[in-house]
ZAMAR-551295 format. One record per residue (C-alpha): residue number from 0; x, y, z. Coordinates in nm, 2 decimals. Layout:
! residues N
+-----+--------+--------+--------+
! num !      u !      v !      w !
+-----+--------+--------+--------+
! NUM !      X !      Y !      Z !
...
+-----+--------+--------+--------+
! end
This chain:
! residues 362
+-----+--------+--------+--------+
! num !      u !      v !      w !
+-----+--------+--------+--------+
!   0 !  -0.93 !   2.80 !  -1.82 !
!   1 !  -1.02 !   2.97 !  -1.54 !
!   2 !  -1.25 !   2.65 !  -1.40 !
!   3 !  -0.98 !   2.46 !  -1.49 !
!   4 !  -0.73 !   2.64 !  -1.26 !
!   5 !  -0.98 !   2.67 !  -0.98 !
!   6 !  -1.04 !   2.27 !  -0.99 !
!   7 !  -0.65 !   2.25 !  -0.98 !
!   8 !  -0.59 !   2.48 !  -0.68 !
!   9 !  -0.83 !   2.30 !  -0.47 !
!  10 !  -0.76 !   1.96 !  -0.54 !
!  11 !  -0.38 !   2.01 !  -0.48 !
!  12 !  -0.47 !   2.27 !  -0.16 !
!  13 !  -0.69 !   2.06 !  -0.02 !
!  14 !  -0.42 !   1.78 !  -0.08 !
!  15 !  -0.17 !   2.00 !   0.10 !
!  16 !  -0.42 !   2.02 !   0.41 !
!  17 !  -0.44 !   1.68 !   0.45 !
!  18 !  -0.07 !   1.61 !   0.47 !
!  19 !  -0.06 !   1.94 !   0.75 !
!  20 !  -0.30 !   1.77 !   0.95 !
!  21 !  -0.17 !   1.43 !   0.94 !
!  22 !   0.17 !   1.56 !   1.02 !
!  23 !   0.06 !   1.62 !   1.38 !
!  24 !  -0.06 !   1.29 !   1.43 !
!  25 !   0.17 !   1.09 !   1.23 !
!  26 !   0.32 !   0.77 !   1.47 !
!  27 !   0.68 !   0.63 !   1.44 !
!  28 !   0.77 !   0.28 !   1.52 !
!  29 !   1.14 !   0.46 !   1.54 !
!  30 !   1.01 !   0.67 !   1.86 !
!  31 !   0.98 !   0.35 !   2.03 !
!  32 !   1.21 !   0.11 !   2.22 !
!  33 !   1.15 !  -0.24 !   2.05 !
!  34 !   1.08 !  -0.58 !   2.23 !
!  35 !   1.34 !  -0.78 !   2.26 !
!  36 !   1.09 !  -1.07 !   2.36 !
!  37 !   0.76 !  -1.13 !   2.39 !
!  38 !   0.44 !  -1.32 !   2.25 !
!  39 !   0.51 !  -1.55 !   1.99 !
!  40 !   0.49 !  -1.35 !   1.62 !
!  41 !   0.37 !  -1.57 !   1.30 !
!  42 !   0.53 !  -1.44 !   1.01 !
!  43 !   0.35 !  -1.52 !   0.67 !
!  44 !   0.47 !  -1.43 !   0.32 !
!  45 !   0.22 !  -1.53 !   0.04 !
!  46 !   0.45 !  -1.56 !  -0.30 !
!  47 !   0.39 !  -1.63 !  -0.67 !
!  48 !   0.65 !  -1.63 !  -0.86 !
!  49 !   0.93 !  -1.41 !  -0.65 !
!  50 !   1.27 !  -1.57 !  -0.72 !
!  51 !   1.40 !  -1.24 !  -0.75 !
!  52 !   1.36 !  -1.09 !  -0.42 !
!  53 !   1.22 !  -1.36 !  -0.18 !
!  54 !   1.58 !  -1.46 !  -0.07 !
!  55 !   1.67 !  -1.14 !   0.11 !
!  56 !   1.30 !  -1.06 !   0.23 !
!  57 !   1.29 !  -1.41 !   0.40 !
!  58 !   1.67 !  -1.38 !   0.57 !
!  59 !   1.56 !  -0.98 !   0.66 !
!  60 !   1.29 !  -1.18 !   0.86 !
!  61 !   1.50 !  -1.50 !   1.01 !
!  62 !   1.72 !  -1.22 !   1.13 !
!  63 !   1.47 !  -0.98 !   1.35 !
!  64 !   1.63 !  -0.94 !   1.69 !
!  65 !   1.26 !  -0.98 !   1.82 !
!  66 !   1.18 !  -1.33 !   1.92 !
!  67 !   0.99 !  -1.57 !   1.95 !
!  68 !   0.91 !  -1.55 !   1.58 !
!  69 !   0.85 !  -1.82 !   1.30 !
!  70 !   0.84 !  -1.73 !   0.97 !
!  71 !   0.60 !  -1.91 !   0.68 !
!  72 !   0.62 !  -1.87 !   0.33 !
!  73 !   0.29 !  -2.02 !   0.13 !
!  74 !   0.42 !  -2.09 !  -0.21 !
!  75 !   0.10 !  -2.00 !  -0.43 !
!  76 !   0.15 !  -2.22 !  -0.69 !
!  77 !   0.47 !  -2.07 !  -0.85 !
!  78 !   0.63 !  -2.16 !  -1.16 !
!  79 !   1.01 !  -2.06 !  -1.08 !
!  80 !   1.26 !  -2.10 !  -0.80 !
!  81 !   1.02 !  -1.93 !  -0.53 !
!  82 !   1.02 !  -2.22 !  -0.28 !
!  83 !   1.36 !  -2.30 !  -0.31 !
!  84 !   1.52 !  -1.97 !  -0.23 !
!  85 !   1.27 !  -1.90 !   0.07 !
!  86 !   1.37 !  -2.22 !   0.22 !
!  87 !   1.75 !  -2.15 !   0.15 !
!  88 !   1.69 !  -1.83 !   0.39 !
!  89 !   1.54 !  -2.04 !   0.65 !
!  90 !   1.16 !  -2.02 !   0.59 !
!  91 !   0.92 !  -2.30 !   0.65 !
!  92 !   0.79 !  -2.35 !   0.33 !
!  93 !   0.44 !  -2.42 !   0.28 !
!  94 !   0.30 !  -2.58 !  -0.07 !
!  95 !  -0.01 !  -2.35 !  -0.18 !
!  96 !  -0.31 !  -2.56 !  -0.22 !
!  97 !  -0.52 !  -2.51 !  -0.56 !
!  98 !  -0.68 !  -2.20 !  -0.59 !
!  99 !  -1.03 !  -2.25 !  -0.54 !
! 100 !  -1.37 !  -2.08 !  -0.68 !
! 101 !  -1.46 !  -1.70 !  -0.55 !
! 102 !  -1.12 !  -1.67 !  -0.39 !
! 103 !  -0.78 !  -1.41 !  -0.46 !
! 104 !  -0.50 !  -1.59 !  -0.50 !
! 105 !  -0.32 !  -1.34 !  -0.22 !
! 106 !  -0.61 !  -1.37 !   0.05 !
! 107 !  -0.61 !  -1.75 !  -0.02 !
! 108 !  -0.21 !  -1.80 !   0.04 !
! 109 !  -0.23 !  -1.56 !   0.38 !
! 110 !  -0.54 !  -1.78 !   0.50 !
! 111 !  -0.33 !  -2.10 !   0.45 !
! 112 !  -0.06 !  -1.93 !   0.60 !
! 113 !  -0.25 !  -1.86 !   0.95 !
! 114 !  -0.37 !  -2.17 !   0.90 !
! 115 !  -0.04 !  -2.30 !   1.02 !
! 116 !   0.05 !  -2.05 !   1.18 !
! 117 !   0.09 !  -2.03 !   1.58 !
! 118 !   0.15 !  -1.72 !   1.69 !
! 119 !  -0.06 !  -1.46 !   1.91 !
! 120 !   0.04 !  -1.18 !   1.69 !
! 121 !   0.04 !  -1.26 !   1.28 !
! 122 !   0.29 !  -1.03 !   1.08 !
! 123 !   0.15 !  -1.03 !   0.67 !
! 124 !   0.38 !  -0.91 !   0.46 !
! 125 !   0.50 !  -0.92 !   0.09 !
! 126 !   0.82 !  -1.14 !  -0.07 !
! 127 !   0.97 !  -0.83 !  -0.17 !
! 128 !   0.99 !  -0.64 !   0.14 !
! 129 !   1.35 !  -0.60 !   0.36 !
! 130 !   1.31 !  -0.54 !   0.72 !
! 131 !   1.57 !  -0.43 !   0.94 !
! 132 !   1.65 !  -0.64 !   1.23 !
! 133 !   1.49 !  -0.39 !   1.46 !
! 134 !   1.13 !  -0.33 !   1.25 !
! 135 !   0.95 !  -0.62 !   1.41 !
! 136 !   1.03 !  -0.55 !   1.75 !
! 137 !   0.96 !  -0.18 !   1.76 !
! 138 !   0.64 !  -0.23 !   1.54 !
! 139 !   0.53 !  -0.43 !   1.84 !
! 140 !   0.57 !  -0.26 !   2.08 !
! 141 !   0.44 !   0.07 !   1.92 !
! 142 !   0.09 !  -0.17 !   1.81 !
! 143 !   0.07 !  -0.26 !   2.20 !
! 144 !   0.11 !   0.07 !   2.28 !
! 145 !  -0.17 !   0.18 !   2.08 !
! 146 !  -0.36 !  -0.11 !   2.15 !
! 147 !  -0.62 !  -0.03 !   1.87 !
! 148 !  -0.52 !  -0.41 !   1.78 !
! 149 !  -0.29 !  -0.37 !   1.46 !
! 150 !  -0.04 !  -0.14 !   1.29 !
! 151 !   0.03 !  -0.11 !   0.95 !
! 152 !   0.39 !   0.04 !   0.84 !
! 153 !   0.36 !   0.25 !   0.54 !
! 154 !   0.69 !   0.13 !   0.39 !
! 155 !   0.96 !   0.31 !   0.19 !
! 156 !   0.91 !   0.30 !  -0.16 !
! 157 !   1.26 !   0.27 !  -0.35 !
! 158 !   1.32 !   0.37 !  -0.72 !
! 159 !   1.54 !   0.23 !  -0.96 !
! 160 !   1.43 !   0.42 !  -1.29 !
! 161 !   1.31 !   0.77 !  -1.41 !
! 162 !   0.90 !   0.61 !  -1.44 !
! 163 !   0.92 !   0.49 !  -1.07 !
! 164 !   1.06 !   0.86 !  -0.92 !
! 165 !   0.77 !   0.99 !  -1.11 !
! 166 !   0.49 !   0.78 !  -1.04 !
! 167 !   0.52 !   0.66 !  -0.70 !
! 168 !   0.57 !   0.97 !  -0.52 !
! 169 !   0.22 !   1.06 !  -0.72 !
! 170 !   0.08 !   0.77 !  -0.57 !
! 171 !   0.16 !   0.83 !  -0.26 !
! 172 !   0.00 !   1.19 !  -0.26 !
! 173 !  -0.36 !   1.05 !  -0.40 !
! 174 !  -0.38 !   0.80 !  -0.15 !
! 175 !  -0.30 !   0.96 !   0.10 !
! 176 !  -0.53 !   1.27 !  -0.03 !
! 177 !  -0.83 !   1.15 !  -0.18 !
! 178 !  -0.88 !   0.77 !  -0.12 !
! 179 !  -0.76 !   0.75 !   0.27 !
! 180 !  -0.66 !   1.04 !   0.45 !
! 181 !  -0.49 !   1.01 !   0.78 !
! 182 !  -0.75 !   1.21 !   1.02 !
! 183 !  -1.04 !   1.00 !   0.89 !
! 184 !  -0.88 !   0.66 !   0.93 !
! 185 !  -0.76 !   0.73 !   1.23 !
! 186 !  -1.17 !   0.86 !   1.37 !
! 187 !  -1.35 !   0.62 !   1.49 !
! 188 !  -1.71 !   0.82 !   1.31 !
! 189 !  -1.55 !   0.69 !   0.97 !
! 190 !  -1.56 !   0.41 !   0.78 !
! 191 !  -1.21 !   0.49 !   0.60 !
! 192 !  -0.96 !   0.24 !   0.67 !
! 193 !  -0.63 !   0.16 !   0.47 !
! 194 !  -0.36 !  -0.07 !   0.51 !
! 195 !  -0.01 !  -0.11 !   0.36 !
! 196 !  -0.01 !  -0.51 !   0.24 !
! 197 !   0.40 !  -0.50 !   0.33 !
! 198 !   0.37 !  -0.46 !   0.65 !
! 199 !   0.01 !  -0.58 !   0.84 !
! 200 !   0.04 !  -0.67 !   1.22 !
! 201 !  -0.21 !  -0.76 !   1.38 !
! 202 !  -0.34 !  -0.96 !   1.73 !
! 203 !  -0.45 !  -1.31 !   1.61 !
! 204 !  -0.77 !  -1.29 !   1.83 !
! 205 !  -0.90 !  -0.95 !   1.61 !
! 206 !  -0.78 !  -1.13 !   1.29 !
! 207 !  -1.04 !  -1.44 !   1.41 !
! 208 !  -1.32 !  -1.21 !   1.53 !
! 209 !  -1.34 !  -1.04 !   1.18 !
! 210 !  -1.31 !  -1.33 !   0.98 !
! 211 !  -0.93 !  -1.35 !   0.82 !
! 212 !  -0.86 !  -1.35 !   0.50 !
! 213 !  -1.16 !  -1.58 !   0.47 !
! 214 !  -1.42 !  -1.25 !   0.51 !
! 215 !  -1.23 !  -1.06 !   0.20 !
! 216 !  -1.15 !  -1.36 !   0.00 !
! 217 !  -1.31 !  -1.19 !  -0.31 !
! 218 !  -1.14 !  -0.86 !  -0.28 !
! 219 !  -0.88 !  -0.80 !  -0.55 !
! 220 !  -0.71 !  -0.51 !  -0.28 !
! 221 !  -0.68 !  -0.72 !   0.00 !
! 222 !  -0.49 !  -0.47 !   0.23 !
! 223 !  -0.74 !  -0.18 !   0.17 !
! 224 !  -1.03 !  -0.47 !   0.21 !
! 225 !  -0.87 !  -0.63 !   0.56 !
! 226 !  -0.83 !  -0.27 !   0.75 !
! 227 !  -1.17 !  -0.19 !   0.68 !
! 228 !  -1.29 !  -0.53 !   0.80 !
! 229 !  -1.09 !  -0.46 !   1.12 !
! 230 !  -1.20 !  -0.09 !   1.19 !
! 231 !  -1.53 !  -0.20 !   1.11 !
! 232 !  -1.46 !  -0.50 !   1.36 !
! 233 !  -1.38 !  -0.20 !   1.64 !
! 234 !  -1.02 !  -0.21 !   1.59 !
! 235 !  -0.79 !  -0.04 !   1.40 !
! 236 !  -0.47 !  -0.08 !   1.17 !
! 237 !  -0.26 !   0.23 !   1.28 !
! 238 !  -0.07 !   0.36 !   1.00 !
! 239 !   0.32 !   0.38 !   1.09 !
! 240 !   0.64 !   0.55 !   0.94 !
! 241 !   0.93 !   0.37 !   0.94 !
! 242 !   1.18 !   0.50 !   0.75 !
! 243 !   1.44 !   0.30 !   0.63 !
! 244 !   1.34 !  -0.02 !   0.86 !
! 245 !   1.08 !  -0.13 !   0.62 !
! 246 !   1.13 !  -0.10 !   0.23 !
! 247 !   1.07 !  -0.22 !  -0.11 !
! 248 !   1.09 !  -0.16 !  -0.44 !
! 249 !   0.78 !  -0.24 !  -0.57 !
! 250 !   0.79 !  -0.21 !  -0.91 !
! 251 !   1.06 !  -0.21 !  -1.14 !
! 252 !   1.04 !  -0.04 !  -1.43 !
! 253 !   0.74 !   0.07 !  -1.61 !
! 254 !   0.63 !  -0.20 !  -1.74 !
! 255 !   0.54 !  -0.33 !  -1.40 !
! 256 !   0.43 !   0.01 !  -1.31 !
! 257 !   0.19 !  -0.01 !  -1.57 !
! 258 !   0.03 !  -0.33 !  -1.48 !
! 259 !   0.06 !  -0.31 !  -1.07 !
! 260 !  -0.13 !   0.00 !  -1.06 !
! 261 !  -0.38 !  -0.10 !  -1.35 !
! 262 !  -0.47 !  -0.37 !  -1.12 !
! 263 !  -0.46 !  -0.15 !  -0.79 !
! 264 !  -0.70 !   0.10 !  -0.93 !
! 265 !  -0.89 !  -0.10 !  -1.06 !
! 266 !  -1.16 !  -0.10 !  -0.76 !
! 267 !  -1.23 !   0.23 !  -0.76 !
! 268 !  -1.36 !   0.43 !  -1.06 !
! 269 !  -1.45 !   0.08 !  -1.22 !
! 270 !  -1.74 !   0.04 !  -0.94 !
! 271 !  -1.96 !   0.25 !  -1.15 !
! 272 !  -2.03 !   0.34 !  -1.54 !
! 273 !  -1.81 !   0.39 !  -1.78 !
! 274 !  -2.02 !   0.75 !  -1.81 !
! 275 !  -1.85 !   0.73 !  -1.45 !
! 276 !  -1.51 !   0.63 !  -1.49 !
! 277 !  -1.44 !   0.84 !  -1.78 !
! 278 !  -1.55 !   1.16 !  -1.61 !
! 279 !  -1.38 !   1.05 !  -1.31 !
! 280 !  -1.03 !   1.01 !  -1.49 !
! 281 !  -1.07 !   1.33 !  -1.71 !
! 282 !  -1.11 !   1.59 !  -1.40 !
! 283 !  -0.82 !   1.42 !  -1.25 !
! 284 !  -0.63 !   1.45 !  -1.55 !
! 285 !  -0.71 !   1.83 !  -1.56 !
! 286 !  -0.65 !   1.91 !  -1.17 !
! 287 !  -0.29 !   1.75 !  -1.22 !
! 288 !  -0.22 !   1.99 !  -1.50 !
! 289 !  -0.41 !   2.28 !  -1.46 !
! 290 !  -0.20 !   2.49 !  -1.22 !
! 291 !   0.12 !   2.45 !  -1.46 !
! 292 !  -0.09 !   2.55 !  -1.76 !
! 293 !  -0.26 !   2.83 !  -1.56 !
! 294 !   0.08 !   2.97 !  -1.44 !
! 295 !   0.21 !   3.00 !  -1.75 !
! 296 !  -0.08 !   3.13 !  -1.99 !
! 297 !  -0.33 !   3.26 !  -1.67 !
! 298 !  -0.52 !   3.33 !  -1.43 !
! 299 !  -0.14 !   3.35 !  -1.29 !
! 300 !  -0.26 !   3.39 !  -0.92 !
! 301 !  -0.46 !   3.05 !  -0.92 !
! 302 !  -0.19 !   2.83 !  -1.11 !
! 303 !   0.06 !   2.95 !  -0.86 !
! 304 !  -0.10 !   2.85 !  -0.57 !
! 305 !  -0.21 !   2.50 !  -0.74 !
! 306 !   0.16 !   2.47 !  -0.78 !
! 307 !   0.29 !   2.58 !  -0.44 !
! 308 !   0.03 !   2.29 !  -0.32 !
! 309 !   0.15 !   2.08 !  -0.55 !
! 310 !   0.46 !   2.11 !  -0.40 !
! 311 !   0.39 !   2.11 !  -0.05 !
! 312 !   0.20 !   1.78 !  -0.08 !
! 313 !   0.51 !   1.60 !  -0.30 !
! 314 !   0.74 !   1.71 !  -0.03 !
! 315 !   0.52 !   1.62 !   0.23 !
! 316 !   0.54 !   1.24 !   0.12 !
! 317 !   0.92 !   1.24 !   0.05 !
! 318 !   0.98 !   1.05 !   0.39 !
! 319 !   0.75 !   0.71 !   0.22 !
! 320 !   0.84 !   0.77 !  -0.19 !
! 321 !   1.19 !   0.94 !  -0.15 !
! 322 !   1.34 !   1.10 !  -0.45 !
! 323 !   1.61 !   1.39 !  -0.52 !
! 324 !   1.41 !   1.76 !  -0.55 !
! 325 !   1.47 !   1.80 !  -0.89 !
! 326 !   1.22 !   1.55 !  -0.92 !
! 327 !   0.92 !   1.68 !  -0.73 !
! 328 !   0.79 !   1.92 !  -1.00 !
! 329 !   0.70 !   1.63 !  -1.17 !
! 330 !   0.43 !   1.53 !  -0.96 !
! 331 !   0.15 !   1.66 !  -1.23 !
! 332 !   0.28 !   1.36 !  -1.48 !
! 333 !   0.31 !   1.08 !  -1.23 !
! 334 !  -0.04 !   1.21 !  -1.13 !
! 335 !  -0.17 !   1.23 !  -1.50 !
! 336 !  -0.02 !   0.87 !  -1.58 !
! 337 !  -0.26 !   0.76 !  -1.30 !
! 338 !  -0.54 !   0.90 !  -1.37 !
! 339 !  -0.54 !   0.78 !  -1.74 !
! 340 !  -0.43 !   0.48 !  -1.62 !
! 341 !  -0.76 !   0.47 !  -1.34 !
! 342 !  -0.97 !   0.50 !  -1.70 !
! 343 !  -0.77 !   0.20 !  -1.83 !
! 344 !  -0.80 !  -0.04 !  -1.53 !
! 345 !  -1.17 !   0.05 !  -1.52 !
! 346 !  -1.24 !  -0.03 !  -1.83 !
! 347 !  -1.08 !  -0.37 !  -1.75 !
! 348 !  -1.31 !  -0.44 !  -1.47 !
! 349 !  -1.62 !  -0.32 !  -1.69 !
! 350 !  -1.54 !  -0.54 !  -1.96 !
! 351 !  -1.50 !  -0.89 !  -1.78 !
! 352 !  -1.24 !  -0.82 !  -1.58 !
! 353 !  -0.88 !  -0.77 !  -1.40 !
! 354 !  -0.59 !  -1.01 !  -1.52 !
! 355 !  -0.30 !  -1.02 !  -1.22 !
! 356 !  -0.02 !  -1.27 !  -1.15 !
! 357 !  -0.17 !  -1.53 !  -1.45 !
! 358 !  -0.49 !  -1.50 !  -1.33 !
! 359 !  -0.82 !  -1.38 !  -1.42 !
! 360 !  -1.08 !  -1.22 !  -1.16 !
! 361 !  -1.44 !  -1.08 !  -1.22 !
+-----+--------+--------+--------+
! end
């Protein structure tokens, strides 16, 4: 037990270091005074079957105080109302072309989209996602500011049920700890780069230097794949807050928790053996419940701590996956579900394959 609890206290301490050090570099586009005008901005929503959201995403956008904007919707080959309701809400509506061989069906909808596109700046961003009328504006001028090239805005995470309050903020907090941590995306001597696929801005002439959509076309996670292309392309996505200018619910329910993140974490463990993956899943499984088991049966002095970091990291992330407090001594389960769940999806990927959105990738 006593390994156990050790592996617990310093995966959750060093998690609760990471989110102290990122605090005093963490950017704002609500610190900043937004355009009202500027270079034209090229809006492009890649959708698949998102009837049920892609109304109010698309009029959040029409509505930005910023301008010039235009704002292009690829419909990627939907099978409901998707095309419709986007160009109810004033979109221009782009028919997706057939999905062809060694391509993502997201990467290929957001290359025909800057495909027609115009602007000098190219917003990406998701058919789910409401933006106040203020987000583009100040996220422009905050990326010009910075002028590393890009911004990505780390949007607000909304939950409807009891599943999504548990496993999003957990989420949040292994992202943010172990796969991308602030300090080394933001260094320029790493190769860590993440990106929030709701929210990518970025200068059309980086976008074209690196290749598009078209260098990452066989990347299942096309945001993580896109702002490693760019830092590796001497720019740099710089992650954002925004608050409550840019949010989402991303899932609903856990069904859809279930297969979003199967497919999300599906690159990483599933990269090497099942041996691999297994192992991988298992100590993550143990360092999300160690400190509770340790606090309650011992060593008492190490499960406390695990859990005091627990906490500090959960509450740390509050401002991107908000829930009340009652809920943040939960974060061992949401982070338990995920890590089982990283064994699942890579066991996907090892056996053929990951199945997203009706289709089938290698």
């Amino acid at each position: 037990m006593r390994i156990a609890a050790c592996l617990g206290a310093l995966t959750w301490g060093w998690a609760a270091l990471v989110a102290l050090l990122d605090r005093w570099a963490r950017l704002d586009v609500r610190d900043v005074e937004p355009e009202p005008n500027g270079p034209l901005v090229s809006v492009i929503v890649p959708a698949r079957d998102e009837e049920r959201g892609i109304e109010r995403a698309v009029a959040s956008l029409v509505a930005q105080d910023y301008g010039p904007t235009e704002v292009i919707v690829v419909d990627d080959e939907s099978s409901d109302r998707t095309a419709e309701r986007a160009a109810a809400a004033g979109a221009r509506v782009l028919a997706g072309e057939p999905l062809p061989p060694g391509w993502v069906g997201k990467s290929w909808a957001c290359h025909q989209g800057f495909r027609a596109a115009q602007g000098e700046w190219l917003l990406f961003t998701d058919a789910d996602v409401f933006h106040a009328p203020e987000a583009l504006g100040r996220a422009l001028a905050l990326a010009r500011r910075e002028g590393r090239g890009g911004l990505t805005v780390l949007c607000r995470l909304d939950s409807g049920s009891l599943t999504e309050r548990i496993v999003q903020p957990a989420a949040v907090v292994l992202i943010r700890s172990f796969v991308a941590p602030g300090f080394l995306i933001r260094s320029p001597r790493t190769k860590v780069a993440l990106a929030a696929g709701g929210f990518i801005l970025i200068e059309r002439a980086l976008y074209e230097r690196i290749g598009g959509h078209e260098a990452i076309r066989d990347r299942l996670i096309d945001d993580q794949a896109l702002a490693q292309a760019v830092k590796a392309g001497g720019g740099l996505l710089v992650p954002a807050f925004a608050g409550e200018l840019v949010h989402v619910r991303m899932y609903e329910g856990a069904g859809e928790l279930w297969r979003g993140w199967r497919k999300n974490t599906s690159v990483g463990l599933a990269r090497g053996s099942a041996g691999l993956a297994a192992a991988g899943a298992v100590g993550g499984a143990v360092a999300s419940v160690a400190p509770l088991v340790a606090l309650a049966r011992g060593p008492r002095l190490l499960g406390l701590a695990g859990v005091v970091a627990q906490l500090l990291a959960r509450a740390d992330v509050d401002p991107i996956a908000p829930s009340p407090r009652r809920y943040w001594a939960t974060l061992p389960l949401g982070a338990l579900f995920l890590s089982l769940l990283s064994l699942r999806s890579s066991l996907d990927r090892l056996r053929g394959g990951v199945e997203w959105r009706g289709r089938r990738y290698a």
